[in-house]
C-alpha positions as CSV (number, residue, x, y, z in Angstrom):
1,X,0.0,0.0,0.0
2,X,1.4,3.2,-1.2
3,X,1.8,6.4,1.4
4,X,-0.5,8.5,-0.4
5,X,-3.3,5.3,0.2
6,X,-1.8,5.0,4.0
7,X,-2.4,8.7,4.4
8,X,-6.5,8.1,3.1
9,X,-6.6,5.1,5.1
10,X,-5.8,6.9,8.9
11,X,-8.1,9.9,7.8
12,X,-10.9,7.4,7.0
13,X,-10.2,6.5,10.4
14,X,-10.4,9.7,12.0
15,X,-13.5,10.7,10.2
16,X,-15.6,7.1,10.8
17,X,-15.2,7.9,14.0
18,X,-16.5,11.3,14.7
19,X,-14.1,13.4,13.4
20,X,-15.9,15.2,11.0
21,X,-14.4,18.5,11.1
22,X,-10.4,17.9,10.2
23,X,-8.4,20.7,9.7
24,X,-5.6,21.3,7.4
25,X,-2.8,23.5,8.4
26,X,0.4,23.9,7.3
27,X,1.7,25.8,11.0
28,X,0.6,21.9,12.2
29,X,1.9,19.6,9.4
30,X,-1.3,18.3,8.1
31,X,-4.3,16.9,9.8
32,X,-5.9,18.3,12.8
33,X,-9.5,17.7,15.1
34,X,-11.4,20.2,16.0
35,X,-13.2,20.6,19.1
36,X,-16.2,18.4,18.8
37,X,-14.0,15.2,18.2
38,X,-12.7,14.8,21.6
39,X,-12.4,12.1,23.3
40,X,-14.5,11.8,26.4
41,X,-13.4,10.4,29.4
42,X,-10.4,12.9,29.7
43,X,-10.6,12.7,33.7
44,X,-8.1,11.3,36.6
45,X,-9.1,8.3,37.7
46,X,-7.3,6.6,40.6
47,X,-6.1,3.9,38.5
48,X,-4.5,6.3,35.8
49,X,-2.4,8.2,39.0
50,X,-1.6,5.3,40.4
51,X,-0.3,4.3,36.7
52,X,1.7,7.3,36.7
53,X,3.1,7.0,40.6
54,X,4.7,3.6,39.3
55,X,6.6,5.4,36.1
56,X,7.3,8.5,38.9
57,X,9.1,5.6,41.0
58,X,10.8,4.3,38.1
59,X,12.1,7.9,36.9
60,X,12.6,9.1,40.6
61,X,15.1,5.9,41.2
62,X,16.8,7.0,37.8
63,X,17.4,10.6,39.2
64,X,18.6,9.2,42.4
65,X,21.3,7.3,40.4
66,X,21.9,10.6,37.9
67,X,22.3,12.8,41.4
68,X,24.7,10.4,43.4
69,X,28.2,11.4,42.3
70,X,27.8,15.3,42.8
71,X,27.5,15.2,46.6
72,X,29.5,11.9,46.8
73,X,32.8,12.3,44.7
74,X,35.6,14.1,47.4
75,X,34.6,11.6,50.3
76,X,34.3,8.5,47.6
77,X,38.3,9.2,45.8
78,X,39.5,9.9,49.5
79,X,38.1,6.3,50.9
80,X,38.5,4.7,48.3
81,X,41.9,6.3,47.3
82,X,40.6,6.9,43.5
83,X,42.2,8.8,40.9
84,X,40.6,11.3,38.3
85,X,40.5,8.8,35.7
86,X,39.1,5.9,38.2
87,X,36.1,8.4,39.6
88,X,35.4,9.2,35.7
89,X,34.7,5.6,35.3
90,X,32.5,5.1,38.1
91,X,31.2,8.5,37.5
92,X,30.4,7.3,34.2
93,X,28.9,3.4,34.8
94,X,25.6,4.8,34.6
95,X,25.5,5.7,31.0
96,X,27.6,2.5,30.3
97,X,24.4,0.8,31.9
98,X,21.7,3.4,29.7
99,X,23.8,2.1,26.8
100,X,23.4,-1.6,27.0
101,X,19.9,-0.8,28.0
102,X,18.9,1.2,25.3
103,X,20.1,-1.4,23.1
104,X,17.1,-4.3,24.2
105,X,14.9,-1.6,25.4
106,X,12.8,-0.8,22.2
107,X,12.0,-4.9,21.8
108,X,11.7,-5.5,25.1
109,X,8.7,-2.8,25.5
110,X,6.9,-4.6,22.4
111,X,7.4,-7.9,24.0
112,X,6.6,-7.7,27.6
113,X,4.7,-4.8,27.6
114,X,5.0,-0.4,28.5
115,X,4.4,-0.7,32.4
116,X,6.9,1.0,34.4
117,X,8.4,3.2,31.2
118,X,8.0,7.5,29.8
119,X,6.2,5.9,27.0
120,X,3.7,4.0,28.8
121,X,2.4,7.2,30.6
122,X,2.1,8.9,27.5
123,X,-0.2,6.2,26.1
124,X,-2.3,6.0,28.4
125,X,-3.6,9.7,29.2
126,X,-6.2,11.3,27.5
127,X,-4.9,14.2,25.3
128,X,-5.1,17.3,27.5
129,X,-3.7,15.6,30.1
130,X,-0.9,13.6,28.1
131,X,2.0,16.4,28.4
132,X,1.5,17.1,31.2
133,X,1.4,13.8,33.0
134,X,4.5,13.0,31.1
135,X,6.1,15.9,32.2
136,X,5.4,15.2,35.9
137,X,6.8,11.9,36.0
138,X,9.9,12.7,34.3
139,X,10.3,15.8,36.6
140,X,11.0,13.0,39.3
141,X,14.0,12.7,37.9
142,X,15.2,16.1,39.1
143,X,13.3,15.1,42.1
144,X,15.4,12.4,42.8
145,X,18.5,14.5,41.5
146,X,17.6,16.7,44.1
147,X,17.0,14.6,47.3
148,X,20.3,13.0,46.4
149,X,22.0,16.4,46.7
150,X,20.7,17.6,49.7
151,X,20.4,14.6,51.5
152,X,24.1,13.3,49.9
153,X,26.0,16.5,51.6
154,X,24.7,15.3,54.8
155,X,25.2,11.6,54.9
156,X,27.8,8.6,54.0
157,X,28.1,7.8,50.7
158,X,27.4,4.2,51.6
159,X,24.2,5.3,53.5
160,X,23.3,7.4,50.6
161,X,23.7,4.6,48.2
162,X,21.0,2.7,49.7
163,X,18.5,4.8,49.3
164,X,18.0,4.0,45.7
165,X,16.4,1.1,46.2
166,X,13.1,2.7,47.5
167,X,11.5,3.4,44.2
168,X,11.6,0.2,43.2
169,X,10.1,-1.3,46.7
170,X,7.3,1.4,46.0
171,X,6.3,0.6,42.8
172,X,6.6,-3.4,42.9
173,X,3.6,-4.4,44.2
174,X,1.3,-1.4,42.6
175,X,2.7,-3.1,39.2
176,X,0.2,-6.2,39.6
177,X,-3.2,-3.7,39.9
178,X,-2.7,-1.4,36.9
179,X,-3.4,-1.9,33.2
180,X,-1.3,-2.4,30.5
181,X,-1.1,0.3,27.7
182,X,-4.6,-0.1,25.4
183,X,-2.1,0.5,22.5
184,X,0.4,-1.9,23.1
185,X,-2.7,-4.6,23.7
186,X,-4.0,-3.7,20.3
187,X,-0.3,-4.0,18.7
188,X,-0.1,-7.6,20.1
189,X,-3.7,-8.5,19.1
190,X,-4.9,-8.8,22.4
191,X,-8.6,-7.0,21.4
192,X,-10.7,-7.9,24.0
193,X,-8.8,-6.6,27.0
194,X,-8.5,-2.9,25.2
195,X,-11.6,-2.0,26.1
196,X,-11.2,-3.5,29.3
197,X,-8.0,-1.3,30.3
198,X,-9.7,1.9,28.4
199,X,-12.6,1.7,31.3
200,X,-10.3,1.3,34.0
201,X,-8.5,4.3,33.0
202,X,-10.9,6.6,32.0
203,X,-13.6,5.3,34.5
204,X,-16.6,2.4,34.1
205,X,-19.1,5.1,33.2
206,X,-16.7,6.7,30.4
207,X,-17.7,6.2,26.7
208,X,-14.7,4.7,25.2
209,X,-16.5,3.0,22.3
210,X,-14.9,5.5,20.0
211,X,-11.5,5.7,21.2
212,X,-11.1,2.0,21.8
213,X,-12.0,1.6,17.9
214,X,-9.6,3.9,16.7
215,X,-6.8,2.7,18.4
216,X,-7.7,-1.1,17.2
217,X,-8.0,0.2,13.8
218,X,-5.0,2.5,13.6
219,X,-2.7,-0.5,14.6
220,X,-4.8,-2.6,12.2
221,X,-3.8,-0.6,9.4
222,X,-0.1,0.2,10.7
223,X,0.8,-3.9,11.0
224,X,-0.5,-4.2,6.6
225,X,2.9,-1.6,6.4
226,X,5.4,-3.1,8.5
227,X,6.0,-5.5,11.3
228,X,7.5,-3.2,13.3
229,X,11.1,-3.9,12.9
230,X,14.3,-1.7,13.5
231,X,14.9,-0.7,10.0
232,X,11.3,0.1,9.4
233,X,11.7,3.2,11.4
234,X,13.9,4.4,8.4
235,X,11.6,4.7,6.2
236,X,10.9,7.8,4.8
237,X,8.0,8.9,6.5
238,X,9.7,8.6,9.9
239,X,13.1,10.3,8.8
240,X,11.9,13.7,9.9
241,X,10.5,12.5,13.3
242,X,13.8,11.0,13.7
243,X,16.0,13.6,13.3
244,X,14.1,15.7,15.6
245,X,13.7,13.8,18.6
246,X,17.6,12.0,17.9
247,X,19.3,15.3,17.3
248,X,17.4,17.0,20.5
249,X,18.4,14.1,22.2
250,X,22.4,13.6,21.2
251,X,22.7,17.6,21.6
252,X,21.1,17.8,25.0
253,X,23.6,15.0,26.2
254,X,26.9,16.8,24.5
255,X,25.4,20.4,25.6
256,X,26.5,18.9,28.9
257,X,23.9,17.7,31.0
258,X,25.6,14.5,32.6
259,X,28.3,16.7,33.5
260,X,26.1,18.7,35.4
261,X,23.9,16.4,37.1
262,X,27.4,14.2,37.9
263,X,30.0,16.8,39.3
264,X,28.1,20.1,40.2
265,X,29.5,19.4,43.3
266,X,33.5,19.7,41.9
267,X,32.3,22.4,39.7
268,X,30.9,24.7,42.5
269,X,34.1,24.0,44.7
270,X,36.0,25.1,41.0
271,X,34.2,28.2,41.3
272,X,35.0,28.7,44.9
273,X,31.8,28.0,46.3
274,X,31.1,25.7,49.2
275,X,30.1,22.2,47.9
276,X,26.5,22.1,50.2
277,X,25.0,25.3,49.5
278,X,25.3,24.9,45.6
279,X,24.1,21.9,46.0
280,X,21.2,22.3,48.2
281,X,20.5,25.7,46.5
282,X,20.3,23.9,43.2
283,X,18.1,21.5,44.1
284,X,15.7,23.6,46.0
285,X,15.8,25.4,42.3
286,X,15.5,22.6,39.7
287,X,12.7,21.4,42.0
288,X,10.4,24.7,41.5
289,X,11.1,25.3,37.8
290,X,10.2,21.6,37.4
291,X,6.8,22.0,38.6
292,X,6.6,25.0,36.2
293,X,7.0,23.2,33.4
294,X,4.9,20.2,34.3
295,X,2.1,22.8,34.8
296,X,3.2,24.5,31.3
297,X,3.9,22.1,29.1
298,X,-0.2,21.4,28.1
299,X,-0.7,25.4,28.5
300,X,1.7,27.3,26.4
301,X,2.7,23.6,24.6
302,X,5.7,21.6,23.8
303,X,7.5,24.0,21.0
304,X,7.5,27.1,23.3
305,X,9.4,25.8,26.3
306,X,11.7,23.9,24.0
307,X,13.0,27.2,22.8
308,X,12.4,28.5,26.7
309,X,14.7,25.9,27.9
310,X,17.6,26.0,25.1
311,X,18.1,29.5,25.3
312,X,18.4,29.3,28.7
313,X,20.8,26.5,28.7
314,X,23.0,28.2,26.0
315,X,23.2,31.3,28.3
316,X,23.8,29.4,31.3
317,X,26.4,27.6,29.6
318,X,28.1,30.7,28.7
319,X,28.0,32.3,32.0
320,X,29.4,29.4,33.8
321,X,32.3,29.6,30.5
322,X,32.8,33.4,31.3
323,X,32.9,32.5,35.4
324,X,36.0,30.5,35.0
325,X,37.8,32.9,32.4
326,X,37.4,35.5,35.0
327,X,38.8,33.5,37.9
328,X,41.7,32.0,35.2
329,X,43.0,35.6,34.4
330,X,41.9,37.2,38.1
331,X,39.3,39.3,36.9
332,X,36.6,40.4,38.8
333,X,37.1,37.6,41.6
334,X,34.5,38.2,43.4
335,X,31.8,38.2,40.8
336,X,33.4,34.8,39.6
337,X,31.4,32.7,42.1
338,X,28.0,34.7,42.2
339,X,28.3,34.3,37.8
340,X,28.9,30.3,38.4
341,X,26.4,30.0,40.9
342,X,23.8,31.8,38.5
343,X,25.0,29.6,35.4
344,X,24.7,26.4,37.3
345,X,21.2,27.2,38.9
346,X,19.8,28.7,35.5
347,X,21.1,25.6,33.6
348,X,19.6,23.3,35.8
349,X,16.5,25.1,36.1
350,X,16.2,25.5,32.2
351,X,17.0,21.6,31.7
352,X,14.5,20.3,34.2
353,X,11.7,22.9,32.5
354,X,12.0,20.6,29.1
355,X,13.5,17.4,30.5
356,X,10.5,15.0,29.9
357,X,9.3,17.0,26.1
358,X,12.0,14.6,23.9
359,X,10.4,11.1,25.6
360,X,7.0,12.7,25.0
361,X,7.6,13.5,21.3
362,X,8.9,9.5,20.6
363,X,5.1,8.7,21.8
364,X,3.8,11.4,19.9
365,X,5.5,11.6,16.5
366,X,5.9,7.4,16.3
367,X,3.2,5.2,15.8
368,X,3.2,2.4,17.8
369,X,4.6,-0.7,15.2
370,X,7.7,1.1,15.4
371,X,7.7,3.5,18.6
372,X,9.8,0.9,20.5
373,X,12.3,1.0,17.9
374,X,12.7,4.5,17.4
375,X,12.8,4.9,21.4
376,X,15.6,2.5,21.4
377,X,17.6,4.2,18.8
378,X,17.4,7.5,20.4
379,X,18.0,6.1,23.7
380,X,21.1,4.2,22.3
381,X,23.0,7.0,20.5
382,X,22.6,10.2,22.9
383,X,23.4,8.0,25.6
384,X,26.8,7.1,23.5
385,X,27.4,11.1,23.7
386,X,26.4,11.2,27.2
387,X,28.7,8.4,28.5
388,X,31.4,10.3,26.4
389,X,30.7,13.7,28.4
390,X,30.5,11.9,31.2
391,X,33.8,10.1,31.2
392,X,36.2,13.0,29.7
393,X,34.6,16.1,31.8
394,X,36.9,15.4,34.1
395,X,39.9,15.9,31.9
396,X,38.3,18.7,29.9
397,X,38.0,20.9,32.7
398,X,41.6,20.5,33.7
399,X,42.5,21.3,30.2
400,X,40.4,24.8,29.8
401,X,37.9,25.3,33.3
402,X,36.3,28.1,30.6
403,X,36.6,26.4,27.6
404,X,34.3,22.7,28.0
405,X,31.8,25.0,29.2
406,X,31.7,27.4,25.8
407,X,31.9,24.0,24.1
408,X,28.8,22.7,25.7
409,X,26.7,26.3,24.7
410,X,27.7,25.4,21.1
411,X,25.7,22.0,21.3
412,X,22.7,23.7,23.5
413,X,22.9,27.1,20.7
414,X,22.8,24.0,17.9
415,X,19.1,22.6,19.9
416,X,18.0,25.6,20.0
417,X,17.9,26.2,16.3
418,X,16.4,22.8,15.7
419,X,13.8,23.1,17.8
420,X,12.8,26.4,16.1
421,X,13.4,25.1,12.6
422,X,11.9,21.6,12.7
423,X,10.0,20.8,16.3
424,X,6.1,20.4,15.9
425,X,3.4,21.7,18.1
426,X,1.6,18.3,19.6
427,X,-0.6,19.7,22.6
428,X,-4.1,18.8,22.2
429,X,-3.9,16.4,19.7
430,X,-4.4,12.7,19.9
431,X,-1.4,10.1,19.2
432,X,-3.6,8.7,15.7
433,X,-4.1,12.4,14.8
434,X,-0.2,13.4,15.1
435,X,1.1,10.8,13.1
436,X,-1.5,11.0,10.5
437,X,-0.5,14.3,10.4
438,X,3.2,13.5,9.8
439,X,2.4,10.7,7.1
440,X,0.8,13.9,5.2
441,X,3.1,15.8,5.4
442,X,6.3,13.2,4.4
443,X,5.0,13.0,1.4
């Protein structure tokens, strides 16, 4: 079946289905739904928070993990007796970990299911709720970053390192009692429990009728184009959605973001500022502006703090740069800490504000025969790059304190521009409407 036939196919779909007033716009990419075809049942049920307390637990263990070397790494090389280049291996076992992950991720998700993962979350909310539920689980990443860093400047690093195994004590047993994703159910043929897991997430007196049938359909109609294999997601259709969500993905990890989530501890002693009250300060920060953008993301949509948050982690970037080119040629030393305090907290701050928008866009812009795929490719090759920044930022800083930093504002100044230039508005639009959208508009 040809694209131009695949593209008539999803619109029949949307149309059979209520969806008698789509709207083509070339701002959006091609096919939108106008008010009358929503989908009802858009409320919180107790079974869809409790859905998204057990990715929260998930992500919130992940940020504990991202957050335990910061607080950690003076009192861990002086035990332990470690050099630079052992600490930058430990340091950097975490994204050794992501990497092998990310490689049996994307079929492991179409095999055994979404529970517990970003995706899952955004499968299951209803569309004006799907950013920002998304958003607020992924924010317990910085949540977690941020308990690690107060709580780490206080306690052992043994102590500290125990911790982690709450979230995943939490969310065990609440794994058994919620659904699996509708969508996945309908990729694996399983049609008789979709319905099923629609009512328990939108409620038993919800009319799902509707949205249960375009989901079965949609996946009908994807599995007559492809089984869902890795190199299906290269086909030219998904190309675009590639690029975007890989190359926001890649630069975000070289714009420096490991490095800063793994040593803001050494850098704020670097900058002459005592190790707890950056840290602490910072977390009490990233915290706040997280919550922002969880409350944002469905308000002002996904476009608008992507550019919010690159321009902010370009300038930060730079300010942190111009901080340690000060204190390098004894200018200004006393505004040298105040500038790297400000360029830490603002980059932080500016990360957390967009951190969950790239895992929201794989579920948005990726249909679901080959949205494990794509996640897994993404995953895979940013967390390459972040390994990479995670490992050498050690050395880079003792070659040029000023220069890594201007480095990493290159790669955030490079996001920027392809989030103007090629990043898609989503908000308020179903998963089947996106990607018909983006099948028009690939050809």
């Amino acid at each position: 079946m040809g694209q131009q036939q695949r593209t008539e196919v999803t619109e029949s779909l949307l149309v059979r289905h209520g969806h008698d007033n789509i709207v083509y716009s070339e701002e959006n990419g091609g096919v939108r739904v106008g008010d009358e075809g929503s989908l009802a049942g858009s409320g919180v049920t107790t079974i869809l928070a409790l859905s998204a307390f057990v990715g929260a637990c998930s992500i919130w263990g992940l940020g504990c993990a991202l957050g335990y070397s910061s607080p950690t790494q003076s009192s861990i090389m002086e035990d332990l007796g470690l050099s630079v280049a052992e600490f930058s291996l430990f340091g950097s076992i975490l994204s050794i970990g992501q990497i092998l992950g990310a490689a049996i991720c994307g079929k492991t998700t179409d095999l055994l299911g979404r529970k517990s993962v970003p995706i899952y979350i955004a499968e299951i909310t209803p569309k004006d709720l799907r950013g920002r539920f998304a958003a607020m689980v992924l924010i317990m990443s910085c949540c977690g970053m941020s308990f690690m860093y107060v709580v780490g400047s206080f306690v052992n690093w043994r102590i500290l390192a125990l911790t982690g195994i709450i979230p995943s004590i939490l969310q065990l047993p609440i794994l058994f009692f919620i659904p699996e994703s509708p969508r996945w159910l309908a990729k694996v043929g399983r049609d008789k429990e979709v319905e099923a897991a629609l009512l328990r997430l939108r409620g038993d007196q919800a009319d799902i009728s509707n949205e249960a049938n375009d989901i079965k359909e949609y996946v009908e109609t994807l599995k007559s184009f492809s089984q869902g294999g890795i190199l299906d997601v290269f086909q030219k259709e998904y190309v675009r959605p590639l690029l975007i969500v890989l190359g926001m993905m890649t630069l975000s990890s070289l714009g420096g973001i490991n490095a800063f989530a793994y040593y803001s501890g050494v850098i704020f002693v670097s900058a002459g500022i005592s190790s707890m009250t950056g840290l602490v300060t910072l977390a009490a920060t990233q915290t706040l502006l997280g919550l922002l953008g969880t409350f944002l993301i469905d308000k002002s949509g996904r476009r608008p703090l992507l550019l919010v948050s690159f321009a902010g982690l370009c300038i930060s970037t730079s300010l942190t740069g111009l901080s340690f080119l000060l204190k390098e040629y004894n200018w200004w030393s006393q505004g040298t800490p105040i500038l790297a305090l400000i360029g830490l907290l603002m980059y932080m701050g500016s990360y957390v504000v967009s951190s969950g928008i790239p895992w929201l866009l794989i579920a948005e812009l990726f249909p679901i025969n080959v949205r494990g795929s794509a996640g897994s490719i993404c995953n895979f090759i940013s967390s390459i790059t972040g390994w990479a920044v995670a490992y050498y930022f050690n050395f880079l800083i003792e070659w040029s304190s000023a220069g890594v930093f201007f480095i990493f504002s290159a790669f955030c100044c490079a996001n920027f521009i392809l989030a103007a230039t090629m990043v898609p508005e989503t908000k308020g639009r179903t998963l089947e409407e996106i990607q018909a959208s983006i099948t028009r508009s690939s050809q």
